[in-house]
N, C-alpha and C positions, 0 to 999 in steps of 0.2 A: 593832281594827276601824278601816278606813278609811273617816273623813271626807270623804274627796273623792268626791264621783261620779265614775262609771265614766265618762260621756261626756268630762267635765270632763279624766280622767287622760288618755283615749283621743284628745284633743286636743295636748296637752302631747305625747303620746310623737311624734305623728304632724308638729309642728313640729319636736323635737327635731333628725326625719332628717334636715333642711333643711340646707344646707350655712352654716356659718357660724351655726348658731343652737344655742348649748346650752339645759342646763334650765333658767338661771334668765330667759332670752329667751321662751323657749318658753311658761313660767309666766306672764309678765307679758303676753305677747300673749291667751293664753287668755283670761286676766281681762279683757285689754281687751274683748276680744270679746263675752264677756259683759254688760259695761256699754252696747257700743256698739248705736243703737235698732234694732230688732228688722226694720227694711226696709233700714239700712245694711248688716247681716248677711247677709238674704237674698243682698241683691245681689254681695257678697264672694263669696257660696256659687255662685250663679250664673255670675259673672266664670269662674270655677276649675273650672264642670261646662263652661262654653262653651272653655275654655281645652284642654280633651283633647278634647270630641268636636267642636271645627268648625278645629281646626288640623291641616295634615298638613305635609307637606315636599315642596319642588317636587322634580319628579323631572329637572330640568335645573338650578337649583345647589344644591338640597339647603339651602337656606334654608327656615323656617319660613314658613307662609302659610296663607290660607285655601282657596286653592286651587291649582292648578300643573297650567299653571306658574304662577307668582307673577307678582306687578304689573311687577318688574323684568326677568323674562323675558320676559313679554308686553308690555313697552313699545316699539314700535316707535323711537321719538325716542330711545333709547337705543344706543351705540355697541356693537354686537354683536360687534364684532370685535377688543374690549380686556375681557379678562377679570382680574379682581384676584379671587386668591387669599387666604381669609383663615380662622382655625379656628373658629370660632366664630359664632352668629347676633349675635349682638350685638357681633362688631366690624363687623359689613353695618352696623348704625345706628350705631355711633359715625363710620362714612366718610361715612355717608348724610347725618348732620349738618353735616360741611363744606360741603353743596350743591359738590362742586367737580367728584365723580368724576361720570361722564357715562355710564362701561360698564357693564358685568353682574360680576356674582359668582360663585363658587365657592367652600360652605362645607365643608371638610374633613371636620367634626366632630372636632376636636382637632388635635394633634400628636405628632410620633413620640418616644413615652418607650418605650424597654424595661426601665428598672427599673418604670416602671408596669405594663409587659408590652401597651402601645400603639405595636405596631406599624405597618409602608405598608401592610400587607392590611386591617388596622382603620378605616383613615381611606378618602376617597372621593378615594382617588390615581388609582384606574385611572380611575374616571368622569371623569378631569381631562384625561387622558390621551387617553380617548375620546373625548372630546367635542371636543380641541383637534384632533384628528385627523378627525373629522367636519364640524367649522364652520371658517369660510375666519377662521380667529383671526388677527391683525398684531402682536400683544402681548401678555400675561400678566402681569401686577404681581402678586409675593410679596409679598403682606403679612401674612405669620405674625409672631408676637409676636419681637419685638430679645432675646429669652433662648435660654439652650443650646438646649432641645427647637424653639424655632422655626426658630431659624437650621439645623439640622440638620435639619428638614423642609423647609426653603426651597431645602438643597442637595440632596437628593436631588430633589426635585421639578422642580428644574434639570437633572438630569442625564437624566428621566426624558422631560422634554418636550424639551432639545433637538436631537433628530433630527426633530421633530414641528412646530416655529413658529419663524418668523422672528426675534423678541424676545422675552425672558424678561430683566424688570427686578425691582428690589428696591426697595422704599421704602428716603428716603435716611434717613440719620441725623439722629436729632434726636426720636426718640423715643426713650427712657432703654429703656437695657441693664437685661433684667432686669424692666420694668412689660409693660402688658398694652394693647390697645390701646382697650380699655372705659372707659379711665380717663382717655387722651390726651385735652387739651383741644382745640378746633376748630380753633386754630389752630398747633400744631405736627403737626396731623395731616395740614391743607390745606399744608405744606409740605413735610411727606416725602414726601406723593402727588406733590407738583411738579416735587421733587426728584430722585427715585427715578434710579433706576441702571440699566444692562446689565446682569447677570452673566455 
């Protein structure tokens, strides 16, 4: 007979899927949970119902937000016509933190792996495509992640847009082969944007 409540377990399993989190994480957050006061909890539970029903993704970069377009599409003080390329929402805030970059975004949603089986028709290549061919763009900054899957997203993506903009750059080096750009500190990040390249 099992001891544990069924809530109890049905929490454990439902951390477990979390990326990065096995069962003995899983186990010890649960208990935290449990201890922790009964309006701190609510509130966690709340964060995580507001978290799916008042986020969507702008439908101009595919950034997460509360609305869309997002604050950065709709920023007029914002340079519209220098777009940086990046996979993920969360390298938008790790650039966002430099205060340095001044343009708009474009979030992929990943990068091109086909041993993943993540393909260009998977990610939002064509919308990149589109949209650089619709708005008067002067520049494009690739800033997918310094690893195989990136750099080989950043060159197709080059190939793709250049009949289509004047400039397609690359951040420069100086952010390590191989990391991620979630994890780059402020200020090797404020210098690859500085630094960045033609392709």
């Amino acid at each position: 007979m099992n001891s544990i409540p069924p809530s109890v377990t049905r929490l454990i399993d439902e951390f477990s899927r979390l990326p990065g989190i096995g069962p003995k994480t899983a186990s010890r957050l649960t208990y935290y949970l449990l201890r922790m006061p009964d309006e701190q909890a609510k509130s966690l539970a709340a964060a995580l119902s507001d978290l799916k029903e008042k986020t969507v993704t702008c439908q101009v970069c595919f950034n997460i937000a509360e609305r869309s377009p997002c604050a950065t599409c709709a920023d007029e003080a914002r340079d519209h016509s220098l777009i940086c390329v990046v996979e993920e929402p969360l390298d938008v805030m790790a650039i966002e933190r430099t205060r340095e970059f001044k343009g708009t975004y474009h979030v992929l949603g990943g990068a091109i792996n086909p041993i993943e089986g993540i393909l260009p028709e998977d990610l939002k290549i064509a919308e990149l495509v589109a949209r650089v061919k619709r708005e008067d763009i002067h520049e494009v900054i690739l800033a997918t992640n310094p690893n195989l899957e990136g750099e080989s997203t950043a060159a197709y993506i080059q190939r793709q847009l250049a009949p289509h903009t004047r400039k397609v750059t690359r951040l420069a080096r100086g952010l390590p082969i191989g990391g991620d750009l979630e994890y780059a500190d402020e200020v090797t990040l404020m210098r690859a944007i500085e630094g960045r390249r033609e392709m």
